[in-house]
N, C-alpha and C positions, 0 to 999 in steps of 0.2 A: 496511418499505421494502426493496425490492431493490439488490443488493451493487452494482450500477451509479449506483441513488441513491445511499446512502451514501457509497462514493467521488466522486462528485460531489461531494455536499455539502460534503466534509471537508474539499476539494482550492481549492475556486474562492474562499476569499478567503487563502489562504496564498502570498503572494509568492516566498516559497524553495521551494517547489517550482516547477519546471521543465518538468516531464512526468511523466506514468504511463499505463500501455498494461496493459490487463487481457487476456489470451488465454486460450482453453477447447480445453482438449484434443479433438481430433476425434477420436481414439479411448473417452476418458472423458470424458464433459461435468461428472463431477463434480471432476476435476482444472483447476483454475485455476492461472494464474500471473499473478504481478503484478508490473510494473518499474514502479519510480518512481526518479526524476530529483530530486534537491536542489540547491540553490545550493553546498552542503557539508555534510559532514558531524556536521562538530561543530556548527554554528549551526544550519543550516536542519533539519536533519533530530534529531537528539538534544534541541534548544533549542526551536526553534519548533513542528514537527510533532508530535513527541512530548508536546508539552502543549499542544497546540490542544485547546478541548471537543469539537469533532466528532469528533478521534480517541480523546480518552477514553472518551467512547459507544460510538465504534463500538468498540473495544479493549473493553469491557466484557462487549459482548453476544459479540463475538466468544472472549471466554474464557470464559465458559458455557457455548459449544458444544463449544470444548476439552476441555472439564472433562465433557461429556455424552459424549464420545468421537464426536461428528461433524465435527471440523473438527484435522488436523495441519497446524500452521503450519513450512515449513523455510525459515527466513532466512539471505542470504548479501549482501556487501556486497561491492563492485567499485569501482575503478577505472576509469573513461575512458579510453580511447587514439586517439580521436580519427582513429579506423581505422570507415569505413561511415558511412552518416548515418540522419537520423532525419526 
């Protein structure tokens, strides 16, 4: 499945998520980046998301790649300021 399926799949019956917006770098198509949107932190996204099975899967296959040396994941977590819209 391609990483547009799988985000789909993982996303469409999870309530606390909000939004997620995938971008491809137009200089490196193999540089991705991913925003996603929770209802919060500690429930929707630590509680819910994190132990949905489609993120177990997809988290599984995606740490194989890790571990293969094709995929570096750098995670950072934000605050809302309610500054721009979406």
């Amino acid at each position: 499945a391609s990483l547009s399926t799988s985000l789909s799949t993982s996303t469409q019956n999870i309530i606390t998520t909000l939004s997620y917006q995938v971008a491809i770098s137009d200089k490196d198509p193999l540089l991705i980046v991913v925003m996603e949107r929770y209802s919060d932190k500690e429930h929707g996204y630590l509680e819910v998301h994190r132990s949905g099975s489609e993120f177990l899967k997809f988290r599984e296959r995606l740490k194989g790649m890790q571990e293969d040396g094709d995929v570096v994941i750098e995670g950072e977590s934000y605050f809302e300021t309610e500054l721009g819209y979406i």
